[in-house]
C-alpha positions in Angstrom: 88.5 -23.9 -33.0 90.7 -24.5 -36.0 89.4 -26.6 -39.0 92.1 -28.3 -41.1 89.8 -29.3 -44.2 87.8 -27.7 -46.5 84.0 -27.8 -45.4 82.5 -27.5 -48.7 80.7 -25.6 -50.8 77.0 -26.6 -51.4 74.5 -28.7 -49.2 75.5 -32.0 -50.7 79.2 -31.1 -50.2 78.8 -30.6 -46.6 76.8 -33.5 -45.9 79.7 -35.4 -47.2 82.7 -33.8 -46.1 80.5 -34.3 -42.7 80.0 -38.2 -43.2 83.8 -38.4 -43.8 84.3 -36.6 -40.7 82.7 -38.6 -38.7 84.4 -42.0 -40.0 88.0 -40.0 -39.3 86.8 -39.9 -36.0 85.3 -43.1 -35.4 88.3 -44.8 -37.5 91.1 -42.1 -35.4 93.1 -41.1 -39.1 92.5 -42.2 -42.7 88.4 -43.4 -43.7 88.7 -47.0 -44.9 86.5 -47.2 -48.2 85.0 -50.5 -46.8 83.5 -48.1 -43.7 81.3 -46.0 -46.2 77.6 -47.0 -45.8 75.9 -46.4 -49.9 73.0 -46.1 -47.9 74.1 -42.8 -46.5 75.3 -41.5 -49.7 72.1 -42.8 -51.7 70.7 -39.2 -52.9 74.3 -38.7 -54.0 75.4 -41.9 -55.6 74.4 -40.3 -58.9 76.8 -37.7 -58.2 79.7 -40.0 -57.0 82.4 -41.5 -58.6 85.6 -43.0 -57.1 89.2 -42.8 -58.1 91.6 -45.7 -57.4 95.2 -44.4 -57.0 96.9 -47.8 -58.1 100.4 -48.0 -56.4 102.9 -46.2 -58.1 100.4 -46.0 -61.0 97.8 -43.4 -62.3 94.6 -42.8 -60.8 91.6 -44.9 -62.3 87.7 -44.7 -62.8 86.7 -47.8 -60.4 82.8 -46.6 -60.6 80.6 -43.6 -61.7 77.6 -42.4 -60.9 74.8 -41.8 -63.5 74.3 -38.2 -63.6 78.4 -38.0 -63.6 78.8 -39.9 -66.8 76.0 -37.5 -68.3 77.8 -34.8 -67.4 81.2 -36.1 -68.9 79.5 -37.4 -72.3 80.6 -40.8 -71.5 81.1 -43.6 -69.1 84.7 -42.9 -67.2 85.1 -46.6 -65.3 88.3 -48.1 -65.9 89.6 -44.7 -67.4 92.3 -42.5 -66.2 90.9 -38.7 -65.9 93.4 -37.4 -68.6 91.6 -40.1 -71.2 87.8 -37.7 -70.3 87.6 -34.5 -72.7 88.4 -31.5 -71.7 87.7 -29.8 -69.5 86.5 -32.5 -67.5 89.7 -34.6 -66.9 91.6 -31.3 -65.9 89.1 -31.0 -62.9 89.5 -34.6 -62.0 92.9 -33.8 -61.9 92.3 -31.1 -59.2 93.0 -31.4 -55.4 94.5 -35.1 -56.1 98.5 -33.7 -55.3 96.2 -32.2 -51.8 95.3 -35.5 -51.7 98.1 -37.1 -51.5 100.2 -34.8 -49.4 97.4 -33.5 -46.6 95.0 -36.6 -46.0 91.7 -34.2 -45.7 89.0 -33.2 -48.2 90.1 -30.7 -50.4 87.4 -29.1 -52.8 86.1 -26.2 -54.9 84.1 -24.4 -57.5 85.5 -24.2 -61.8 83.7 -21.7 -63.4 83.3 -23.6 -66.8 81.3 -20.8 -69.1 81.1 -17.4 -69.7 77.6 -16.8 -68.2 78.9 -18.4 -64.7 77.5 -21.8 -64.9 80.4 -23.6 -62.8 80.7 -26.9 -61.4 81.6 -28.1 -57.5 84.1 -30.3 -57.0 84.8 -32.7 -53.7 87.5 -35.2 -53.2 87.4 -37.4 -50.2 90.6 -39.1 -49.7 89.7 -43.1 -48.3 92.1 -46.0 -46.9 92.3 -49.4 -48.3 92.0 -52.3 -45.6 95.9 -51.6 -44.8 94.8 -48.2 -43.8 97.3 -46.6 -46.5 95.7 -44.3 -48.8 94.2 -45.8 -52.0 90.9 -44.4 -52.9 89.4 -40.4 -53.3 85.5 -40.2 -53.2 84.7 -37.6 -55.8 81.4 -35.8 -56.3 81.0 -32.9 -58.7 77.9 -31.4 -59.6 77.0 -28.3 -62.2 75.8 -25.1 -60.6 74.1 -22.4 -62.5 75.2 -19.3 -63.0 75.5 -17.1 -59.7 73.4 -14.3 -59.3 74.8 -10.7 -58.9 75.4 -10.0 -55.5 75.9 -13.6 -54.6 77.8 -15.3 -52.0 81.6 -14.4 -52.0 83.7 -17.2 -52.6 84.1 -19.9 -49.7 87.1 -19.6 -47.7 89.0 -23.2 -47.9 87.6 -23.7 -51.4 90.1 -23.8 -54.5 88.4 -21.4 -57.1 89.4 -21.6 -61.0 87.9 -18.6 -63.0 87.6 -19.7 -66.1 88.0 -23.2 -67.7 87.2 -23.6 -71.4 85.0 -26.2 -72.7 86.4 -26.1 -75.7 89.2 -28.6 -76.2 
């Protein structure tokens, strides 16, 4: 069996990448934002943001979940992801040209300081009503540092080594 998408790289990745899976399926191409149930992604919605790729404009904060803004320093909603500090509008930025060109969720790990401590990113592209792509889910989460002689890196994944925090 071939798989065309990135599976994911933590538990809560996979659960997602599955949900949107399933809606491809059920909806044969593109999921339609409306089609997502918040009551599925509930232990996520902290987690969760979404990006709405305005036509023939930049991408835009249209929510973001509470544990997200934490993790930026600040409430991103109505923002484009080159107005968050760095490094955290750079990895917004990431997987969004994927996006756009391949349809499928496209995801990975950014190692953001020197001990390891990285953070996992996930973007689900979704259709508006028209079915034409308008929308990527997003959820990122920190991980701590991995342990020597952990897991090699996930095959399908995008992998950054080293992002600075410092902008």
């Amino acid at each position: 069996m071939r798989v065309n998408h990135f599976l994911g790289v933590t538990d809560a990745q996979k659960e997602l990448v599955s949900v949107w899976a399933d809606l491809a399926r059920r909806s044969n191409g593109l999921p339609r934002k409306r089609d997502l149930d918040p009551g599925v992604l509930r232990r996520h919605l902290s987690r969760i943001s979404l990006l709405d790729l305005e036509v023939g404009g930049v991408p835009r904060f249209r929510l973001s979940g509470s544990r997200l803004s934490a993790m930026i320093g600040m409430d991103p909603t109505g923002l484009c992801p080159s107005d968050l500090p760095a490094p955290h509008g750079d990895i917004f930025m990431l997987g969004l040209e994927q996006i756009m060109s391949r349809k499928c969720p496209v995801g990975g790990l950014v190692s953001v300081e020197a001990n390891g401590a990285g953070q996992t990113w996930l973007r689900l592209p979704l259709a508006d009503d028209a079915g034409e792509l308008r929308y990527v889910l997003c959820h990122d989460d920190i991980l701590t540092e991995q342990e020597e002689g952990g897991e090699p890196p996930v095959p399908g994944a995008i992998h950054v080594e080293t992002l600075s925090k410092a902008a």
